[in-house]
VOKOL-257204 format. One line per 10 residues: their letters; for each residue y negated, x, z negated of C-alpha. Coordinates in nm, 2 decimals, padded with zeros to 4 digits. Each point is the difference from the previous one (the first is absolute). Layout:
a = Y/X/Z | ...;
END
This chain:
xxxxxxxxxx = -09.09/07.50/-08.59 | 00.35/00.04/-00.14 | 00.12/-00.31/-00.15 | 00.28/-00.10/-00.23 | 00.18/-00.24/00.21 | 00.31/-00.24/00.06 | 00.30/00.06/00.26 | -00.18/-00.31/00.18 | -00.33/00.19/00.12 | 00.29/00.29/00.25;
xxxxxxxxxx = 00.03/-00.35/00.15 | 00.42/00.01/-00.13 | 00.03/-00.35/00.00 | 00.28/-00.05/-00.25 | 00.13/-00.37/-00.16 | 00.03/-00.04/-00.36 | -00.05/00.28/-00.25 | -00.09/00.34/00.08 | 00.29/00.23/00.07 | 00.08/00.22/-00.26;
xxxxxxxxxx = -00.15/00.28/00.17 | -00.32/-00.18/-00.08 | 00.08/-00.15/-00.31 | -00.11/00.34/-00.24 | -00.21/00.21/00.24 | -00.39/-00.04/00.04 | -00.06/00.10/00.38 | -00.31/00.18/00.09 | -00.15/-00.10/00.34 | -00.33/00.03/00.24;
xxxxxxxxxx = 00.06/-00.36/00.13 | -00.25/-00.01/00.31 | 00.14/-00.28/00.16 | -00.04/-00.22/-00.28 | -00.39/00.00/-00.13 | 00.06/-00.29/-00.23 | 00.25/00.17/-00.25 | -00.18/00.04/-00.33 | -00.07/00.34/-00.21 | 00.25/00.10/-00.23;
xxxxxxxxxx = -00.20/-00.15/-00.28 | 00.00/-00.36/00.12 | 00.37/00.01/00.20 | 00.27/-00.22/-00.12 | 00.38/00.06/-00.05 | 00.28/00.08/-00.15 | -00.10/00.05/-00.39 | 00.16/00.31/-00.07 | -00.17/00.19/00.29 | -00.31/-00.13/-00.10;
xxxxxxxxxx = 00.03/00.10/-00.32 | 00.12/00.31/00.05 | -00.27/00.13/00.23 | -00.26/-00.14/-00.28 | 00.17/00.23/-00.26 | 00.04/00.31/00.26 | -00.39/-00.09/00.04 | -00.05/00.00/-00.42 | 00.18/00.33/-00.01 | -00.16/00.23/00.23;
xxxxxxxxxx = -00.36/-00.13/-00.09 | 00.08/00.14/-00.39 | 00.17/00.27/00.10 | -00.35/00.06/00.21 | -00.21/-00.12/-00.33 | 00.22/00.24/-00.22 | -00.05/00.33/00.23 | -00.37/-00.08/00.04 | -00.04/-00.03/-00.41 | 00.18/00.35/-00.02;
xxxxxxxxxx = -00.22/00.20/00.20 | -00.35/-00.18/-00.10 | 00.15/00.10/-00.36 | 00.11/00.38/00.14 | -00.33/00.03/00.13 | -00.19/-00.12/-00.31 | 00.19/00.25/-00.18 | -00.07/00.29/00.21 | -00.18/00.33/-00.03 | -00.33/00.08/00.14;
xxxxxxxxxx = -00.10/00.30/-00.22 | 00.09/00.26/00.25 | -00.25/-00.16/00.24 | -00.26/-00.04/-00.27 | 00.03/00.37/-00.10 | 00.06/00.14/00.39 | -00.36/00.16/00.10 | 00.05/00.20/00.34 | 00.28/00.02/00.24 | 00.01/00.30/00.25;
xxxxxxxxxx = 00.18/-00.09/00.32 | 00.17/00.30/00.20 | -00.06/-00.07/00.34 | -00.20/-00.24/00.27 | 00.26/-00.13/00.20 | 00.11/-00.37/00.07 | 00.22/-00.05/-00.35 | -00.24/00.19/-00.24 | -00.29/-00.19/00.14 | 00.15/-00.30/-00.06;
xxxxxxxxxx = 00.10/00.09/-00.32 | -00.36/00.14/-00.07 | -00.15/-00.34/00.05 | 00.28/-00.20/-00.20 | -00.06/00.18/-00.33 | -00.34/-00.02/00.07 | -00.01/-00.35/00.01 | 00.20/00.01/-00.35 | -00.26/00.03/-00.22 | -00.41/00.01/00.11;
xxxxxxxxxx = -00.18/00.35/-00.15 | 00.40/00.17/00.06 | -00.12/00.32/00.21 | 00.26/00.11/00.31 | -00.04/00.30/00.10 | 00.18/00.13/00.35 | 00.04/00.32/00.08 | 00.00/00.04/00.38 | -00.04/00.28/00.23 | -00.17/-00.17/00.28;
xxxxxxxxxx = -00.40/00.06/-00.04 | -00.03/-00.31/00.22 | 00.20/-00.24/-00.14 | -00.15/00.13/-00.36 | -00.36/-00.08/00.13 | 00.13/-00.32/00.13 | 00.15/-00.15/-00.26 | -00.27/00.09/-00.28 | -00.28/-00.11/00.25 | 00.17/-00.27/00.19;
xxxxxxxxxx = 00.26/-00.11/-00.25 | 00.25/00.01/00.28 | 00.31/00.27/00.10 | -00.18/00.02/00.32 | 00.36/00.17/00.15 | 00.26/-00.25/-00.15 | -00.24/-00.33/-00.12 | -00.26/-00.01/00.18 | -00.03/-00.35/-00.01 | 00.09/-00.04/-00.36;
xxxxxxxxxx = -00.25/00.05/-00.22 | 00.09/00.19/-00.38 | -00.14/-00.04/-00.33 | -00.28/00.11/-00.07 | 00.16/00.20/-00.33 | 00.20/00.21/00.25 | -00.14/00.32/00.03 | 00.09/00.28/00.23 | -00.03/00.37/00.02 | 00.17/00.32/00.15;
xxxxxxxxxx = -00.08/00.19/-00.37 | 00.37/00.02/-00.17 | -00.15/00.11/-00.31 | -00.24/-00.29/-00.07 | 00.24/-00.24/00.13 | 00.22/00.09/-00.26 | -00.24/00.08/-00.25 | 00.10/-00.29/-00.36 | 00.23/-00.21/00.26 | 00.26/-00.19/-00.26;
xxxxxxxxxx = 00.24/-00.07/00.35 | 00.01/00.17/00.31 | 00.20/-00.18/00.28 | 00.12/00.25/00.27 | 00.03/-00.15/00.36 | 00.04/00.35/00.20 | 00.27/00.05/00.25 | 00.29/00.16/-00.14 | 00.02/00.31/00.25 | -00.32/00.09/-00.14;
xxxxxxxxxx = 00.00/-00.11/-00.37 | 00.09/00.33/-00.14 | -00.28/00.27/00.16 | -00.25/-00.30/-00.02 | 00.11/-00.01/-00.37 | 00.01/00.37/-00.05 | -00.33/-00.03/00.12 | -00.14/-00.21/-00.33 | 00.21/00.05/-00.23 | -00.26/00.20/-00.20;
xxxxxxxxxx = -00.21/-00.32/-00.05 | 00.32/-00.20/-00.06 | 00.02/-00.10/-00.42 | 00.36/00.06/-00.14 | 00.05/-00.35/-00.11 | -00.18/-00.17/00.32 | 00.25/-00.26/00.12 | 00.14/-00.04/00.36 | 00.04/-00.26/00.17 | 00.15/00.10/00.30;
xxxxxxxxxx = -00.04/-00.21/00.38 | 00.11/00.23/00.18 | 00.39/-00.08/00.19 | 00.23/00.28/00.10 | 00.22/00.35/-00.02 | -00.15/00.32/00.02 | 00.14/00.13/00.33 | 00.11/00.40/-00.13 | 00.09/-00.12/-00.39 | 00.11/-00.39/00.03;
xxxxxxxxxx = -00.19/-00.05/-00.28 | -00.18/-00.31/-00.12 | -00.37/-00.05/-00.13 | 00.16/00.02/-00.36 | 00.10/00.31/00.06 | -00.27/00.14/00.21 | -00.34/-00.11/-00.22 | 00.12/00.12/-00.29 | 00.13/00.37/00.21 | -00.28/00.01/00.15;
xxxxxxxxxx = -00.28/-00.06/-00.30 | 00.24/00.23/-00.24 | 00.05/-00.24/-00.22 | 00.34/-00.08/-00.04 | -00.11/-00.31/-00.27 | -00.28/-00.16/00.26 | 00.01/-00.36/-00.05 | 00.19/-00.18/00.29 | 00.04/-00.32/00.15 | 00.08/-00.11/00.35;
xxxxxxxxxx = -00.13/-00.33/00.14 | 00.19/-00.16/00.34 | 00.13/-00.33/00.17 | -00.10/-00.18/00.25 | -00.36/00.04/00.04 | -00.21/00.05/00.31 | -00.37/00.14/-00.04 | -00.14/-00.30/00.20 | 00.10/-00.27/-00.19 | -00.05/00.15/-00.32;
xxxxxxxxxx = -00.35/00.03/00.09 | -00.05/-00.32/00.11 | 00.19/-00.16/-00.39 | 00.32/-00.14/00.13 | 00.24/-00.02/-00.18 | 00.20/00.33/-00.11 | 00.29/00.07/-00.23 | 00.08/00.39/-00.09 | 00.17/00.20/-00.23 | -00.09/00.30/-00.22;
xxxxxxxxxx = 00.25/00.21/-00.13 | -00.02/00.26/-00.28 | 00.23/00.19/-00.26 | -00.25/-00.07/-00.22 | 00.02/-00.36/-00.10 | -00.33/-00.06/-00.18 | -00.20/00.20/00.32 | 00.19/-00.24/00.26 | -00.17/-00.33/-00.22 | -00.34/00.15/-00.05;
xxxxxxxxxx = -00.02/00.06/00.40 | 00.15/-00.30/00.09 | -00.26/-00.19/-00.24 | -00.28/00.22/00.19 | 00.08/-00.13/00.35 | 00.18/-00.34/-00.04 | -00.24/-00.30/00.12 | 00.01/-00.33/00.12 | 00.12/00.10/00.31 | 00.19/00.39/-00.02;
xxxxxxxxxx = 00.30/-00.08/-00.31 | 00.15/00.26/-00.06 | 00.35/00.13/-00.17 | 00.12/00.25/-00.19 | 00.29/00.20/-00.01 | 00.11/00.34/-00.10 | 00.21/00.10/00.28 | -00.20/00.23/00.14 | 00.20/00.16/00.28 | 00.15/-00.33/00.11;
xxxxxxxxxx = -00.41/-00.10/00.07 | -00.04/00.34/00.14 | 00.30/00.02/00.25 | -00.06/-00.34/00.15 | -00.33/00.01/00.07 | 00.05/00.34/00.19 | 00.31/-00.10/00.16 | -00.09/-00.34/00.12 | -00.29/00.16/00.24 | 00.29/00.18/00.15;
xxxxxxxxxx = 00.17/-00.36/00.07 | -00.27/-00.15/00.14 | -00.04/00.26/00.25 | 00.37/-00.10/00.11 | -00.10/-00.38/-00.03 | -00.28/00.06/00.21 | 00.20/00.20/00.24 | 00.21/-00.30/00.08 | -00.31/-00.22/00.01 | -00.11/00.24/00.29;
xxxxxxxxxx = 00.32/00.03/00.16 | 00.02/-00.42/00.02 | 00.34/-00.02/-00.14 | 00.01/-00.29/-00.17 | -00.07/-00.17/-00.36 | 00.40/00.02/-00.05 | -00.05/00.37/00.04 | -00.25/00.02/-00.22 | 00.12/-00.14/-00.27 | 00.35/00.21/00.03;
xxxxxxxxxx = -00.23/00.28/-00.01 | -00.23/-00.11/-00.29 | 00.32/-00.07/-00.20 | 00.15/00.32/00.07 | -00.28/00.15/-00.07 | -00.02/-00.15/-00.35 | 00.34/00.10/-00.09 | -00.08/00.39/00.11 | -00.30/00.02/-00.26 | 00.21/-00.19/-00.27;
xxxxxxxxxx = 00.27/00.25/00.02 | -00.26/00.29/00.01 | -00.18/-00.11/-00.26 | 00.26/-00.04/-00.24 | 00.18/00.30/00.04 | -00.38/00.13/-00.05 | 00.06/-00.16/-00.33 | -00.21/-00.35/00.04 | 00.08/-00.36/-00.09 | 00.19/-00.26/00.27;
xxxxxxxxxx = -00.24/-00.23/-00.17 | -00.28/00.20/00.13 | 00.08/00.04/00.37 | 00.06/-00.39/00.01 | -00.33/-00.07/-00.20 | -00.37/-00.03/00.10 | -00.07/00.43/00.08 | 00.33/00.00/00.20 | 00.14/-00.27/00.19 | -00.40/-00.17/-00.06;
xxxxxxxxxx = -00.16/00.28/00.15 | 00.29/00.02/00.32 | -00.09/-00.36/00.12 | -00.34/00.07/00.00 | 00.02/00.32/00.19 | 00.26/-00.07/00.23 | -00.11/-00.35/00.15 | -00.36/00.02/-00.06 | -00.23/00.13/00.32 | -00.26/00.15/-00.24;
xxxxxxxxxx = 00.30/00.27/-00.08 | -00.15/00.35/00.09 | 00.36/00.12/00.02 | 00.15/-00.31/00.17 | -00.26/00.05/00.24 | 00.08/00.36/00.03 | 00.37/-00.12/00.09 | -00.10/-00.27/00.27 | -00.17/00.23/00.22 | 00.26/00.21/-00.06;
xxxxxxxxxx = 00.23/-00.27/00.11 | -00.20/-00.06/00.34 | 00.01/00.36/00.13 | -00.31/00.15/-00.16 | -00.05/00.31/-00.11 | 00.01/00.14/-00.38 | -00.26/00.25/00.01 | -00.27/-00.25/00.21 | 00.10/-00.26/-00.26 | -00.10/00.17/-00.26;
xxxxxxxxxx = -00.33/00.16/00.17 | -00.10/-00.37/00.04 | 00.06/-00.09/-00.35 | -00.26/00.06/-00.29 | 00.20/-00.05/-00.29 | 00.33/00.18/-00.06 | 00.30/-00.16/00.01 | 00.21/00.12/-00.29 | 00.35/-00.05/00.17 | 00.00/00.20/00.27;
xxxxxxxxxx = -00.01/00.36/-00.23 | 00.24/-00.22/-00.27 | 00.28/-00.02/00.27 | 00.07/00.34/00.03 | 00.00/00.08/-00.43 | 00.18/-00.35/-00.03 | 00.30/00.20/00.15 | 00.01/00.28/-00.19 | 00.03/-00.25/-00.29 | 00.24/-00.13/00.18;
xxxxxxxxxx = 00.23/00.32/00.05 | -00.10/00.12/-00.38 | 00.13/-00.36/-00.16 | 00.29/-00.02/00.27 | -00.11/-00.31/00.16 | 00.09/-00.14/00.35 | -00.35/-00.18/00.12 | 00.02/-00.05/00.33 | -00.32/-00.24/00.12 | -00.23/00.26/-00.18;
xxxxxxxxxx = 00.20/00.30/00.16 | -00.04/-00.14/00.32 | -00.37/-00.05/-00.05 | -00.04/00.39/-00.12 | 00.15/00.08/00.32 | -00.19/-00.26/00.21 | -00.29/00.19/-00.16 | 00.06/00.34/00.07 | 00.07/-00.10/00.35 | 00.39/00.08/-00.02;
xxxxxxxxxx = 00.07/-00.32/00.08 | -00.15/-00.32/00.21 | -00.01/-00.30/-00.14 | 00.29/-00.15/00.24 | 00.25/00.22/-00.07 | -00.07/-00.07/-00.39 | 00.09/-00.32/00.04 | 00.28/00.04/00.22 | 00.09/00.28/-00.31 | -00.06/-00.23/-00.24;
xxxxxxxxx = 00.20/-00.30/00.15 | 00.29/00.21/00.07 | 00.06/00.10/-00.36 | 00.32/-00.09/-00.21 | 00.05/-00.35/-00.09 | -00.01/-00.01/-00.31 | 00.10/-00.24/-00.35 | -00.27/-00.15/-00.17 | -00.01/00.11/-00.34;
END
């Protein structure tokens, strides 16, 4: 192990007293040649040194004690009425996330009914007879307070929090659909990541367009979370995000456990526009993944990438502090480097020559960048901002351009100051 040492264990073989060089400075070593140099504990030397690293010792174990005291204290302190009070939760949608999700606030509280709302007869059946998602979990099994059914109107029916996990391309006729068994003051808690391809619009503006109900409660839920391990209780960290201050701590006291914490902020369309425009980055960092070019190209792209969305999103009006936080630059890591990425997969087959249209036949969940691209630039030409990684992916998409010649576009840009 690393051990506080003297000058004498480098074998430097000086006479007399340590050079000044040593004289002040504690040097931190993995001395394999020598197996008979003490532990740090026990070694002997220079008095200052010692003491020194003692005292650095002292100071981080009660800055350790002090932030441990704080949070057992925060936690003593907190609310747990909301869950207390919280009966039924509808879930809107069976796929991977709202699954997961299911069984998470399921496990919050035993005698809590989940109800999903899924279209699939089959995975209905399966996961009220089974207890499994027989499509996306088949291995995992769900709580046995997660219900399913394909009836909107008895999903709904006395729900106190409805958490919507639809694809955004078909949020608003799927919403259209049930809005008649939707209650006014029902609040939504919104999974789904993404632009409305014809309108550019965001869940908060679609759900409450599309229920006619301009005051529907809203909050959006992202950052880096895949479906997998938040079914298996790893740990998770995400942020909520609401104008309405007092909504964004009642939901965030609803799902935050041991292992999911979760934020709040009330920055809604800095949330909003980073989780939809990191699945179109991660199509472009999986494009270069396919393409083999490098991790020195990757993380060129990646950090271009980040600086595109930040000066999108806050011409869009969101915070700096939001795009560098957990929903934004959070969320990118995880879907850019990670291999269970739907969109970064999308972009590494893309990168080795496949096909769009037979990648997306093969795939059965929907990967949310590949219609984003294309309303990502309109944004772009309505907030007059150059973005040229997500441009190129657009293009890449609607096969007006190969992945080659974008990066031999890309690379052949302006040089430019950083700013």
């Amino acid at each position: 192990m690393a051990a506080l040492v003297q000058p004498a264990c480098l074998d430097l073989h000086f006479s007399g007293k340590h050079p000044p060089l040593f004289k002040h400075n504690a040097i931190f070593v993995r001395c394999v040649s020598s197996p008979n140099v003490p532990e740090a504990d026990s070694v002997t030397g220079p008095p200052d040194i010692i003491s020194s690293s003692r005292d650095q010792r002292k100071v981080v174990r009660i800055a350790w004690e002090k932030l441990v005291r704080w949070s057992r204290s925060w936690r003593a302190k907190a609310k747990t009425d909301v869950l207390e009070r919280t009966r039924k939760v509808v879930v809107l949608g069976g796929g991977s996330f709202g699954t997961a999700m299911a069984a998470h606030v399921a496990r919050r509280k035993e005698g809590l009914e989940v109800n999903m709302l899924v279209r699939d007869s089959f995975v209905c059946q399966s996961i009220n007879e089974n207890h499994h998602n027989c499509k996306y979990f088949p291995e995992h099994k769900l709580p046995e307070n997660v219900i399913a059914t394909t009836d909107a109107k008895a999903a709904l029916l006395d729900a106190d929090y409805c958490l919507h996990a639809v694809p955004v391309q078909f949020s608003s006729s799927f919403l259209e659909g049930i809005s008649d068994y939707v209650d006014p003051g029902l609040p939504f808690i919104s999974l789904s990541k993404g632009l409305e391809l014809n309108t550019l619009r965001m869940m908060s503006q679609i759900i409450p367009t599309a229920l006619k109900n301009p005051r529907q409660p809203f909050v959006a839920l992202s950052g880096p979370s895949f479906a997998l391990e938040l079914m298996n209780n790893l740990p998770t960290a995400m942020v909520v995000a609401s104008k309405d201050k007092k909504l964004a701590n009642a939901v965030q006291q609803l799902l935050a456990s041991s292992y999911l914490r979760i934020n709040t902020s009330s920055d809604v369309t800095g949330v909003e526009i980073a989780g939809a425009l990191k699945n179109v980055l991660a199509i472009a960092a999986g494009i270069v993944d396919g393409m083999k070019l490098g991790n020195n190209s990757m993380a060129a792209l990646v950090s271009q990438g980040c600086s595109e969305i930040r000066w999108l999103a806050t011409k869009m009006g969101a915070k700096p502090t939001t795009i560098t936080g957990l929903s934004g630059t959070g969320d990118i890591m995880l879907t850019c480097f990670v291999n269970l990425s739907r969109n970064r997969t999308v972009g590494v087959r893309l990168g080795s020559g496949e096909r769009l249209d037979d990648i997306l036949s093969s795939m059965n969940q929907v990967a949310e960048g590949v219609t984003t691209a294309g309303a990502v630039i309109a944004l772009a030409q309505k907030y007059n901002v150059k973005l040229p990684v997500l441009t190129a992916v657009a293009k890449i998409i609607d096969n007006e351009l190969t992945p080659t010649k974008a990066v031999l576009e890309l690379m052949n840009l302006p040089q430019v100051e950083e700013v």
